[in-house]
C-alpha positions in Angstrom: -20.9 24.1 -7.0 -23.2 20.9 -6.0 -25.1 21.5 -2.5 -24.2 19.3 0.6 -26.1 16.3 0.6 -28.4 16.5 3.9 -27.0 14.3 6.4 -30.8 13.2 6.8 -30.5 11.2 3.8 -27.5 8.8 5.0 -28.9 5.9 7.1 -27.1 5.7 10.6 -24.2 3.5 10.6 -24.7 1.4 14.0 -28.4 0.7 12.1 -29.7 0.1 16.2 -27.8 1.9 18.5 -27.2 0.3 21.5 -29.0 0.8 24.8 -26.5 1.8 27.8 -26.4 -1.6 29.6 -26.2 -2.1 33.5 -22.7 -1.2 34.1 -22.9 1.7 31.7 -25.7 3.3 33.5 -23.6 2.6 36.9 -20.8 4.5 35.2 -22.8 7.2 34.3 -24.0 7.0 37.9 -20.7 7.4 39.3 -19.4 10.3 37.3 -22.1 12.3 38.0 -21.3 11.7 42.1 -17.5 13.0 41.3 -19.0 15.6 39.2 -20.5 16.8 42.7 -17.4 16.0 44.4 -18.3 12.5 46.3 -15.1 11.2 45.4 -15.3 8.6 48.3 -19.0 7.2 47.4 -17.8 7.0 43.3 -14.3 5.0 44.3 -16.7 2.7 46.9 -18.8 2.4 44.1 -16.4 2.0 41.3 -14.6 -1.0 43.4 -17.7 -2.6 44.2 -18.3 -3.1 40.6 -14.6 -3.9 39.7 -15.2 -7.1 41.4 -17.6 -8.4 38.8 -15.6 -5.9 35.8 -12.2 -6.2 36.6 -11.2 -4.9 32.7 -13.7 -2.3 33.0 -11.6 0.6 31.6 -14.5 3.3 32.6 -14.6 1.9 35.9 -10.6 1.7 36.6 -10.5 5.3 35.4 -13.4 6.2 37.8 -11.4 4.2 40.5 -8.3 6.4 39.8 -9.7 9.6 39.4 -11.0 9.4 42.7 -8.0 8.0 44.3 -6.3 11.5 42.5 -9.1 13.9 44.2 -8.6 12.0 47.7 -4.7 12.9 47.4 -4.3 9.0 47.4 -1.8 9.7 44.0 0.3 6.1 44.4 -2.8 4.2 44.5 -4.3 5.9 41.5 -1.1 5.5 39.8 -1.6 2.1 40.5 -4.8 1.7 39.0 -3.6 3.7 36.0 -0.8 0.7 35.5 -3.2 -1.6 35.6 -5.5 0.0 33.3 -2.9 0.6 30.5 -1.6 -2.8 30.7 -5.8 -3.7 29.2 -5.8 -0.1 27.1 -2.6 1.3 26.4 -4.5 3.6 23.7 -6.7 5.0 26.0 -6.1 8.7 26.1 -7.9 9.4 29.4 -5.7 7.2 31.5 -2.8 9.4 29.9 -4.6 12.4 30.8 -5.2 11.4 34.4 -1.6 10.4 34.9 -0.7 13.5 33.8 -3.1 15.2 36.4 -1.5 12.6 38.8 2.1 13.8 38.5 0.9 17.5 38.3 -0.6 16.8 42.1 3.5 15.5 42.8 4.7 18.5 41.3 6.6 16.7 38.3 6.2 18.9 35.9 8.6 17.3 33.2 6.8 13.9 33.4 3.3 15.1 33.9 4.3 17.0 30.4 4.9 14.0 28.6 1.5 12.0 29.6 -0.6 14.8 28.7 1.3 15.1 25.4 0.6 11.5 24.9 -3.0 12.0 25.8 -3.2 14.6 23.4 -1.5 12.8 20.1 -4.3 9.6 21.0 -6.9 12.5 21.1 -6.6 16.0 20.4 -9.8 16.7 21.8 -9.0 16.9 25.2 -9.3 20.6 26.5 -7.9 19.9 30.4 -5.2 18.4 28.8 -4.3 21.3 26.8 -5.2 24.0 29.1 -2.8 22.3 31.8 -0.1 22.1 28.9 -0.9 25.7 28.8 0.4 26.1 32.5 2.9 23.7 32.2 4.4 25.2 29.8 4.6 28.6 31.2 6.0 27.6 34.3 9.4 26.0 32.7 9.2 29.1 30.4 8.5 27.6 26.8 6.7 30.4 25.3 6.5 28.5 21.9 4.4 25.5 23.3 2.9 27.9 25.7 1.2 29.1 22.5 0.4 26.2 20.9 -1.2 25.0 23.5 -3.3 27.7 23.9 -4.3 27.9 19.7 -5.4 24.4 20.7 -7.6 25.7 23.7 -9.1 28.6 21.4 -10.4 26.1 19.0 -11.7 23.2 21.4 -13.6 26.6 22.7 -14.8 27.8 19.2 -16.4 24.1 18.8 -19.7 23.3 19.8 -19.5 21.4 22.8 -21.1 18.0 21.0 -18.5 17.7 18.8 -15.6 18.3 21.0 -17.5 15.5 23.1 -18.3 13.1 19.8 -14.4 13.9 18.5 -13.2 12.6 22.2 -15.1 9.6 22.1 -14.1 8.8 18.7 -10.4 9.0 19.4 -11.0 7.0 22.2 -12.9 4.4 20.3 -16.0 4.9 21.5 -17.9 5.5 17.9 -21.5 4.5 18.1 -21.5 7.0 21.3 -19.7 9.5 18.9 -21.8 8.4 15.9 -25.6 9.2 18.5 -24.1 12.0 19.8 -22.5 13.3 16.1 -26.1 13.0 14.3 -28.0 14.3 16.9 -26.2 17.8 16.5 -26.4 17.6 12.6 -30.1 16.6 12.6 -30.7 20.2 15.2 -27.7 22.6 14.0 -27.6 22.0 10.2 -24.4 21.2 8.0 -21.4 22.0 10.1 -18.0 20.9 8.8 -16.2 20.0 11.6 -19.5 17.4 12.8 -19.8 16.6 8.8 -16.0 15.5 8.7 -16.7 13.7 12.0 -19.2 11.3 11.0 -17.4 10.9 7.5 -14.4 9.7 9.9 -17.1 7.5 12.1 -18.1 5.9 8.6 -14.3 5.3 7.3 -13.6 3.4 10.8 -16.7 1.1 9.6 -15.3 0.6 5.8 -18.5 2.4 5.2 -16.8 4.3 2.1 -19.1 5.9 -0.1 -21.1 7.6 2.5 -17.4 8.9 3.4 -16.9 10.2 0.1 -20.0 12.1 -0.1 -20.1 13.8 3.0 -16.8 14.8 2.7 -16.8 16.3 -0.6 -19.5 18.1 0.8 -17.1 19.1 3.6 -14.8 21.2 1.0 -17.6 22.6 -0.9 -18.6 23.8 2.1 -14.7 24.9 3.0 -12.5 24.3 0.3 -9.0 25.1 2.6 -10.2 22.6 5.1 -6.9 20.8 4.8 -8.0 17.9 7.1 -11.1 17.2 5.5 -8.9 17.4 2.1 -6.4 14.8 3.7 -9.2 12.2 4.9 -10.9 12.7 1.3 -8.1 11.7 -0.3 -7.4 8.9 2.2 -11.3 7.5 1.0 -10.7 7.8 -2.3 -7.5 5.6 -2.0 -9.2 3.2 -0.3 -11.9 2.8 -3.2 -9.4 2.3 -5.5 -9.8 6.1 -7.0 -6.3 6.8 -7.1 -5.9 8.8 -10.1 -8.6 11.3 -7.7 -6.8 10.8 -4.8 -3.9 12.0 -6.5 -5.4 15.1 -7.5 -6.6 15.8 -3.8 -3.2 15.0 -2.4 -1.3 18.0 -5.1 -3.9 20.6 -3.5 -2.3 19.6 -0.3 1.6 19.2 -1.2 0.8 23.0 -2.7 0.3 24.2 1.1 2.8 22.0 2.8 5.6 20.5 0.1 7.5 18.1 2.7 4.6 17.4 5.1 4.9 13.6 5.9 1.2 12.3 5.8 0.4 13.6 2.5 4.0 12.4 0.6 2.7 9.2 2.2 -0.9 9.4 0.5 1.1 10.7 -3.0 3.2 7.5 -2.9 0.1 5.1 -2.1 -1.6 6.4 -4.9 0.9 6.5 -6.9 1.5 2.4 -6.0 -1.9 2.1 -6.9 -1.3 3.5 -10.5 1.2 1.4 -11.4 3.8 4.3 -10.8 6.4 2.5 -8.8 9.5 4.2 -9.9 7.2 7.5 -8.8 6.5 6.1 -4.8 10.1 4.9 -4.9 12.0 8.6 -5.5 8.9 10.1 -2.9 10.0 7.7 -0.3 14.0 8.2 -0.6 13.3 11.8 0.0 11.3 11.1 3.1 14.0 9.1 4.2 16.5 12.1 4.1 13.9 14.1 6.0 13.8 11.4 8.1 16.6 9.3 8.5 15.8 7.0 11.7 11.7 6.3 10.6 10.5 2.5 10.4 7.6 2.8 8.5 9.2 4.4 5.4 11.9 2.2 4.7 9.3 -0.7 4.8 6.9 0.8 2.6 10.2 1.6 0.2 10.9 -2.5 0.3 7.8 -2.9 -1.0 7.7 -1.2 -4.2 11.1 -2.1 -4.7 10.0 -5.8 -4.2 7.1 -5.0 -6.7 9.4 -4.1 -9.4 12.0 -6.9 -8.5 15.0 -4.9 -7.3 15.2 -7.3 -4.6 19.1 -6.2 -3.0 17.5 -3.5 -2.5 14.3 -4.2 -0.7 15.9 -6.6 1.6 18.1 -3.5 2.4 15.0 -1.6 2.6 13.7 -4.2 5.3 16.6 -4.6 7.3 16.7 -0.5 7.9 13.1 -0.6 9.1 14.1 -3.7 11.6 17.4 -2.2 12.8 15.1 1.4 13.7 12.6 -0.6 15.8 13.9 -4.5 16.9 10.2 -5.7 17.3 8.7 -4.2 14.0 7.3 -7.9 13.3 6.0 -6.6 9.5 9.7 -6.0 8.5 10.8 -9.5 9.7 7.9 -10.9 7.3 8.5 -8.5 4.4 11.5 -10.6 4.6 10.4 -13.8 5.0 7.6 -13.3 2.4 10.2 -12.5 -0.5 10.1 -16.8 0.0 14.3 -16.5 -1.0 15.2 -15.3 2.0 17.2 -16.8 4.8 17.9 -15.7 8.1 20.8 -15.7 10.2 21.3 -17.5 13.3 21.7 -13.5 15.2 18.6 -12.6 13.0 16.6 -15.5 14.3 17.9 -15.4 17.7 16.8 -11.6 18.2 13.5 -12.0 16.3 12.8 -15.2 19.1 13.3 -12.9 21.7 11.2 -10.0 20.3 8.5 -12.6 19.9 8.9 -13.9 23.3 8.9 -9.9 25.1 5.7 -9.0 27.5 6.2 -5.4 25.7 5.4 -6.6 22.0 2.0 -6.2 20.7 -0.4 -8.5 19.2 0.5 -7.3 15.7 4.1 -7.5 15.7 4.0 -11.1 17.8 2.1 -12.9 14.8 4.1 -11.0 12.0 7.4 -12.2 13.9 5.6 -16.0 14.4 4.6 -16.0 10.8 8.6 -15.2 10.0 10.0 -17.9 12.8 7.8 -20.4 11.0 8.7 -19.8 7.2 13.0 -19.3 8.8 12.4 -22.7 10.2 11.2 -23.9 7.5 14.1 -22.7 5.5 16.2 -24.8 7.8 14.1 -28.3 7.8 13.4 -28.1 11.4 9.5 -28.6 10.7 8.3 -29.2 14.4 9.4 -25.7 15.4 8.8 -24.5 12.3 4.8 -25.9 12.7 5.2 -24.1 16.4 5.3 -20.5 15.3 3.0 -20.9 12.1 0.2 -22.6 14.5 0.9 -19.8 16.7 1.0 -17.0 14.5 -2.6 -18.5 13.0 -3.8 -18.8 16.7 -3.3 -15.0 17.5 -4.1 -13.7 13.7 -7.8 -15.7 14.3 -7.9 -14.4 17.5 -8.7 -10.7 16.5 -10.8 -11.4 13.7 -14.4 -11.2 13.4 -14.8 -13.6 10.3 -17.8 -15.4 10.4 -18.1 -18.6 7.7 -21.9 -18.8 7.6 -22.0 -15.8 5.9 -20.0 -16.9 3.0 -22.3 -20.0 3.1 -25.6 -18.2 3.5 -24.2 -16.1 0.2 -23.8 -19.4 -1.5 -27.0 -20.5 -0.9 -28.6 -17.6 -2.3 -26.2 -17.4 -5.3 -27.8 -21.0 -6.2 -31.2 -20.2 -5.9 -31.5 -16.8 -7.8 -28.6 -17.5 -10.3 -30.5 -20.4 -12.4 -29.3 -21.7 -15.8 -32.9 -20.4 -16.6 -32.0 -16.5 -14.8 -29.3 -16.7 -17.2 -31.2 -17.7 -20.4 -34.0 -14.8 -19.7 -31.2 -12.8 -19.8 -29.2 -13.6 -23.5 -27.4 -11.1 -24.6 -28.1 -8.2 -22.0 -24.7 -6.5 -20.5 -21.6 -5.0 -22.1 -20.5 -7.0 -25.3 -16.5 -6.1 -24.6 -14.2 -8.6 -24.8 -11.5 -7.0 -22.9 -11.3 -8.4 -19.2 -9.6 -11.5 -18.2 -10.9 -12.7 -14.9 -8.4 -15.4 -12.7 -10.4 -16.2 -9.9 -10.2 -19.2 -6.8 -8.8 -19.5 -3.9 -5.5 -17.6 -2.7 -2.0 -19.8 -3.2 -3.6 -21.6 -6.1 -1.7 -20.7 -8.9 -3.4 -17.6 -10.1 -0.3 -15.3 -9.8 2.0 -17.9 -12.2 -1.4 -17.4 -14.8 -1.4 -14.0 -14.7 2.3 -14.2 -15.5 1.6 -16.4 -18.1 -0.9 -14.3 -19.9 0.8 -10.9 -19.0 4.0 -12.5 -20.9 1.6 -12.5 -24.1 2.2 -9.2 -26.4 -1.9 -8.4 -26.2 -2.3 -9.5 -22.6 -2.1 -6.6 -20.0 -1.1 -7.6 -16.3 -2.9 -5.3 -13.7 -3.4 -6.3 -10.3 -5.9 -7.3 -7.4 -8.5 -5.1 -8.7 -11.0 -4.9 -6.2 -14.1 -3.1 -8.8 -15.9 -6.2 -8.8 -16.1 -6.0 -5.0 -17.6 -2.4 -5.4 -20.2 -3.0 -7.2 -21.4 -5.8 -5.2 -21.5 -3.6 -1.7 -23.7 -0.9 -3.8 -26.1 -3.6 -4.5 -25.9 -4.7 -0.9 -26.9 -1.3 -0.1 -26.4 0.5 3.3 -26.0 -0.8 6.1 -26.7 -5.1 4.9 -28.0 -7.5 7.1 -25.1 -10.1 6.8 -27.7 -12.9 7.8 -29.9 -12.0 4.7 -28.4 -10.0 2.4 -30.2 -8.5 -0.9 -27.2 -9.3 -3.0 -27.5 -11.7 -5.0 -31.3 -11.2 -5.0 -30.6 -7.7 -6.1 -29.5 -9.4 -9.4 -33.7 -10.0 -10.7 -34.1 -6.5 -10.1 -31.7 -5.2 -12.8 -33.1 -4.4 -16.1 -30.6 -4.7 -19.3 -29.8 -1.1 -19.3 -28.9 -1.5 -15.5 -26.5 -4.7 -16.4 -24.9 -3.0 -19.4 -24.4 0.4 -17.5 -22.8 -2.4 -14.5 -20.3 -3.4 -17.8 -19.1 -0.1 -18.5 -18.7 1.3 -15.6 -16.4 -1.5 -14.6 -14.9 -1.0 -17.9 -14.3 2.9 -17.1 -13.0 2.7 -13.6 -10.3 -0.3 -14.8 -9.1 1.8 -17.6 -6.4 3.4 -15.3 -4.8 0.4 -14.8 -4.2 -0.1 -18.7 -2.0 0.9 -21.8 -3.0 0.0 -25.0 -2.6 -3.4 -25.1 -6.5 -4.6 -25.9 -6.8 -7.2 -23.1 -6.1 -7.0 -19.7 -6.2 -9.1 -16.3 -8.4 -8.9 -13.3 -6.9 -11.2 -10.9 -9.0 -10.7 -8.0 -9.1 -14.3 -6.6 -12.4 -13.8 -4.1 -14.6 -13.0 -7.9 -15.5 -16.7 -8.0 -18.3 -15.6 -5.4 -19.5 -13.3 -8.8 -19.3 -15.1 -11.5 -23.4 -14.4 -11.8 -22.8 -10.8 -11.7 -19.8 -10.8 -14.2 -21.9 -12.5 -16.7 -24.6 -10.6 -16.3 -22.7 -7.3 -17.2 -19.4 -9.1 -19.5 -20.7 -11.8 -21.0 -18.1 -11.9 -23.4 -15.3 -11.4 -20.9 -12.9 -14.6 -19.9 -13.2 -16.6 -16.8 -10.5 -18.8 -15.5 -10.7 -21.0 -12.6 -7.3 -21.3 -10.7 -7.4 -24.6 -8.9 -4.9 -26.5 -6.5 -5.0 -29.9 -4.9 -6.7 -28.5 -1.4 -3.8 -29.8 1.1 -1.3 -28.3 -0.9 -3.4 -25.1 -1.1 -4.7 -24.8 2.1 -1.3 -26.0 3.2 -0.1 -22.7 1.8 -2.9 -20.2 2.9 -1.8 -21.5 6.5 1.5 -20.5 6.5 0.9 -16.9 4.5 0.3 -13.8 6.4 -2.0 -11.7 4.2 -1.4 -8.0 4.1 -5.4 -7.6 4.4 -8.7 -9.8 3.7 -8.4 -13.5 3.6 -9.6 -14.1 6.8 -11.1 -17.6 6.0 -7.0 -18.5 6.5 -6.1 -18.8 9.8 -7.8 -21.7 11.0 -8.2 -25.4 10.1 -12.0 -25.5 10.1 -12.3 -22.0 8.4 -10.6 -22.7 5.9 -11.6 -26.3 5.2 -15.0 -25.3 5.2 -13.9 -22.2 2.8 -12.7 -24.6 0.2 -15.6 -26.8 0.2 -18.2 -23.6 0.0 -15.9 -23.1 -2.9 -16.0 -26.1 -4.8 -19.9 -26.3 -4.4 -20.3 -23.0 -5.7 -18.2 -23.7 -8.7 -20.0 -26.6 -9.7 -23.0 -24.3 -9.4 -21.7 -21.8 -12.0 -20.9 -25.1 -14.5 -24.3 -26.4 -14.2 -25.9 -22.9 -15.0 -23.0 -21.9 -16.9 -22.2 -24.9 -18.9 -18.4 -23.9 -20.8 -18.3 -20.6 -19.2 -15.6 -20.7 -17.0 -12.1 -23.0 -17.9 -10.6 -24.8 -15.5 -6.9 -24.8 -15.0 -5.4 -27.1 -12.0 -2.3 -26.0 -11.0 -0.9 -29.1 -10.8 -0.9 -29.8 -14.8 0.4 -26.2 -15.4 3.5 -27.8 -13.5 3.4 -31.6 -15.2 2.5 -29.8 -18.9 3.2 -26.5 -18.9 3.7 -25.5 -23.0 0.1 -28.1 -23.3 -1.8 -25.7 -20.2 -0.1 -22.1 -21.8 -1.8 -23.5 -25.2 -5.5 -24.6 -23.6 -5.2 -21.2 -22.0 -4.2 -18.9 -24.6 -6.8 -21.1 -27.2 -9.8 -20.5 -24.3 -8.9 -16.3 -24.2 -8.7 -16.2 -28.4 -4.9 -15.4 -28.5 -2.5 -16.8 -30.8 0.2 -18.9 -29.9 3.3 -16.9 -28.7 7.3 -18.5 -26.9 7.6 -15.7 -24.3 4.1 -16.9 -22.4 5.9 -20.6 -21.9 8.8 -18.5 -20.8 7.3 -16.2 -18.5 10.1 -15.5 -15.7 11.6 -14.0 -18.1 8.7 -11.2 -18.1 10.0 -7.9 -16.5 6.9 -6.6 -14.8 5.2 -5.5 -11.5 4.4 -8.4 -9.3 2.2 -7.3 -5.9 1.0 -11.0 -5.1 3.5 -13.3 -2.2 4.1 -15.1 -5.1 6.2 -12.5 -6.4 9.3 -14.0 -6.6 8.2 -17.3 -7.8 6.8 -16.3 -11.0 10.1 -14.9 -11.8 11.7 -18.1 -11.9 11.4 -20.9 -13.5 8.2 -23.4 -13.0 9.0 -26.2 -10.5 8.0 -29.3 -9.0 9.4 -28.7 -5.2 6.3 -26.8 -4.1 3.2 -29.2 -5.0 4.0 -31.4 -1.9 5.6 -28.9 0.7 2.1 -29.9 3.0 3.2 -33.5 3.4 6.4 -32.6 5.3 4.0 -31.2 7.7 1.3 -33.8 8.3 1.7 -35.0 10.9 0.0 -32.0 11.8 -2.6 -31.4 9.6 -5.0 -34.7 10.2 -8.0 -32.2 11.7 -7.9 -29.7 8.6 -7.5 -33.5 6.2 -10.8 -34.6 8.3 -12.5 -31.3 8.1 -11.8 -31.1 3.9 -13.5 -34.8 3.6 -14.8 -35.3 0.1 -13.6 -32.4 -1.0 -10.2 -34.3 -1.3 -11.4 -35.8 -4.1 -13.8 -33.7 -5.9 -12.1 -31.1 -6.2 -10.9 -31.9 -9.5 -14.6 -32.0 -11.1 
């Protein structure tokens, strides 16, 4: 059995955590005066400081908590509105409401906030001790005691990390994280803290310190079916799935039809390749239950994968008709591009998208579906109405930052020399086996992974995101985004380091593959790589994906991405993404000269038997019909592009921007040169 790795060994995950500002010390103030029972001074206080905090969600609970304790039970229900209208997550307003209705005697209402309360954040002991009454006075002995197993093991946890699991549910993670490591760094290895800050560092994408601390977590106590579930939930997320899979059959041993973990089974099992496998796990959760949303859409899209398409528009439609403003089913539709909507579809989704009571995520899914329905129909100004909208809320909760890409470029010039390269002849892996498609999204990649997946040799994987692994351990923990050691990283390597690089990529894609000797990684973000995929392939084939950049940008702009591309939802972000692009690709020909080919997705259309040729000639395959004839491939497609490549090739889309350009003149002005360059 390996030993826990100390937690002294991980570096913190807020690197500087932050000092309590002025209105956090007031708050902190403020409890301690209700603590001591001056209700009146704390609410004085508390709307003092509203004035210059009105969305101050510590303050508004202060406000109402004191309102509670001065029997003033409309006005703090008041507040509490208020409050969840800014954070309808936030279990403590949930809690006090339930407090509230407990002071009018309501026992059936105050039941269901402090249920609510507890589902957002099971660390909550008031809530469940009051459950605890509750229940007993309407005579539910069952809940009675569940409530009470509850109590007993808030009251078996050390205090810290009932407080550190509270704030964390509640959002409040570099608190959680301070107060998490604290009690680590005095108690020792404890499993519930351990699983705690592995959860802290999954919240932060953080997901090899995850890993690690919870696999220490089961050594330390193996039938820790939590910890089990959230290891398996990492290893998923780092594209372990054949791990993951193994984790998640320990579980379905204990509980055979538990929801959560058939949901893990069938996400791994997507990531294997094993469609048919998530399909049949799915269906039988549907029997279970009937009336769920999320299953039915999950079902569409393996179904949509594999290219039963009757039945994933089926699929979709169930998981709309259970919830009315479930914006990701409306898209799932809309994204299958052949698609149309009815006028009673469009109508209601209008409406939906138009409703005070749906949320950010479902507006810009439903906006993103208006503007591709309208589309459908030719009406292009409304149309252009919902996809600028939909971009406009997307951007809005996004934290992508474009200099970081171009401080990344920068570097990738200076330390990735024509002379780095030379001093480094022959070093990495000598396979021949990986395929790389790289470039922008929407540029044709998908139809040339088609293309080469149609060829007898050639096999067609997916996204694969091991490049992008690689590259975060060289970043190491916790990066400074502003001056980042990767690509610098890259002069510290030593051949055995590049070649070990080679094969481990080599290893951890092998899951993906049959025997057919070559295979596709069509991960479009790897032309920020290319350096590093030298280094440790340099026999391994590089194929640029390019498109005319109105026509691709065009394209990003009206695609809702499942996850990444952030660079997409804006004119300037992504006209300054494209350009970043192009310089860095001339960069790799200058220090790469012949390394990478070029295939612009435009002659693929005007020539497509002369590009399958160039291609196949570049990758060292022989000439073979079925890769001209490549809709008629039956395989997996994951990409929006899906249904495309399973038709034949066509003209229609190359120009689809300039029905819309009226529109587009700042992202034509913010692309510039780039206009014309891009064909270099």
């Amino acid at each position: 059995m390996r030993p826990p790795r100390p937690v002294l060994d991980f570096m913190p995950i807020h690197a500087d955590l932050p000092q309590a500002s002025a209105v956090e010390q007031e708050v902190i103030r403020l409890r301690r005066l209700q603590q001591d029972g001056g209700h009146e001074d704390a609410l004085t206080g508390a709307e003092g400081l509203l004035a210059a905090w009105p969305e101050n969600r510590d303050l508004l609970l202060i406000a109402a908590t004191s309102l509670r304790h001065l029997r003033r039970v409309a006005d703090a229900m008041a507040i509490l509105q208020r409050l969840e209208r800014l954070q309808p997550a936030f279990s403590r307003l949930h809690q006090e409401r339930g407090l509230c209705y407990v002071q009018l005697k309501d026992a059936p209402n105050a039941i269901d906030a402090l249920l609510l309360a507890v589902n957002i954040n099971p660390a909550l002991p008031a809530s469940w001790s009051m459950l605890q009454r509750l229940y007993g006075m309407v005579g539910d002995a069952a809940n009675v005691a569940t409530a009470a197993d509850h109590v007993a093991t808030l009251k078996n946890l050390p205090s810290d990390v009932v407080a550190a699991t509270s704030l964390f549910s509640d959002g409040e993670l570099a608190a959680a994280e301070q107060i998490i490591r604290a009690f680590l760094l005095r108690d020792g290895d404890h499993p519930d803290a351990m699983r705690l800050l592995a959860r802290i560092a999954l919240a932060h994408d953080v997901l090899d310190e995850a890993e690690i601390l919870l696999a220490a977590v089961l050594d330390l106590a193996p039938a820790y079916r939590a910890a089990r579930y959230n290891y398996a939930e990492t290893l998923i997320k780092r594209q372990k799935h054949a791990e993951a899979t193994d984790q998640v059959a320990l579980l379905l041993e204990s509980e055979p039809s538990n929801a959560d973990y058939l949901t893990l089974a069938a996400t791994a099992a997507v990531g294997l390749g094993q469609h048919e496998r998530a399909i049949a796990i799915y269906r039988d959760m549907l029997r279970d239950a009937p009336g769920s949303w999320d299953v039915p859409l999950w079902l569409g899209h393996a179904l949509k994968t594999i290219g039963r398409l009757s039945e994933a528009i089926e699929s979709y439609r169930a998981a709309s008709a259970a919830r009315p403003n479930f914006g990701d089913a409306y898209w799932s539709l809309a994204n299958l591009k052949i698609y149309r909507f009815s006028d009673d579809e469009i109508a209601g989704m209008r409406d939906q998208e138009a409703s005070p009571t749906t949320g950010l995520v479902d507006r810009y899914h439903l906006c993103f579906a208006l503007g591709k329905a309208f589309e459908d129909r030719g009406e292009t100004a409304r149309s252009w109405e919902y996809y600028e909208r939909g971009n406009a809320l997307k951007r809005s909760e996004s934290r992508y930052r474009p200099e970081v890409l171009e401080t990344n470029t920068r570097a990738q010039i200076e330390v990735c020399t024509k002379a780095f390269f030379e001093a480094r002849t022959g070093w990495g892996a000598p396979a021949r086996d990986p395929i790389f498609i790289l470039g922008l999204p929407r540029s044709g990649s998908t139809l040339l992974e088609q293309i080469l997946a149609s060829h007898s040799q050639v096999e067609g994987t997916q996204e694969l995101s091991d490049i992008q692994r690689l590259v975060l351990e060289l970043q190491g923990r916790d990066p400074d985004r502003d001056n980042p050691r990767y690509p610098a990283a890259l002069a510290d390597l030593s051949a055995n380091d590049v070649a070990a690089l080679g094969g481990r990529y080599l290893a951890d894609t092998a899951v993906y593959r049959t025997d057919r000797p070559v295979f596709i990684d069509k991960m479009p973000n790897n032309f920020r790589h290319i350096g590093l995929i030298h280094l440790m392939l340099p026999n391994a084939r590089i194929i640029d994906a390019r498109r005319e950049p109105m026509a691709c940008c065009f394209s990003n702009l009206k695609q809702l991405f499942a996850q990444g591309q952030e660079f997409t939802y804006s004119f300037e972000d992504l006209a300054r993404y494209y350009r970043t692009y192009l310089e860095l690709m001339a960069h790799w020909d200058a220090a790469l000269p012949g390394r990478v080919l070029r295939v612009h997705h435009e002659d693929v259309v005007d020539d497509l038997e002369g590009s399958v040729r160039r291609i196949l000639d570049y990758c060292g395959l022989p000439f073979e019909q079925p890769c001209v004839e490549f809709h008629k491939t039956r395989r997996s497609v994951r990409t929006p592009s899906s249904e495309q490549v399973r038709q034949p090739i066509f003209r229609d889309g190359l120009d689809q921007w300039k029905a819309y350009e009226p529109w587009l003149g700042p992202l034509r002005d913010t692309l510039g040169e780039a206009q014309e360059r891009y064909r270099g």
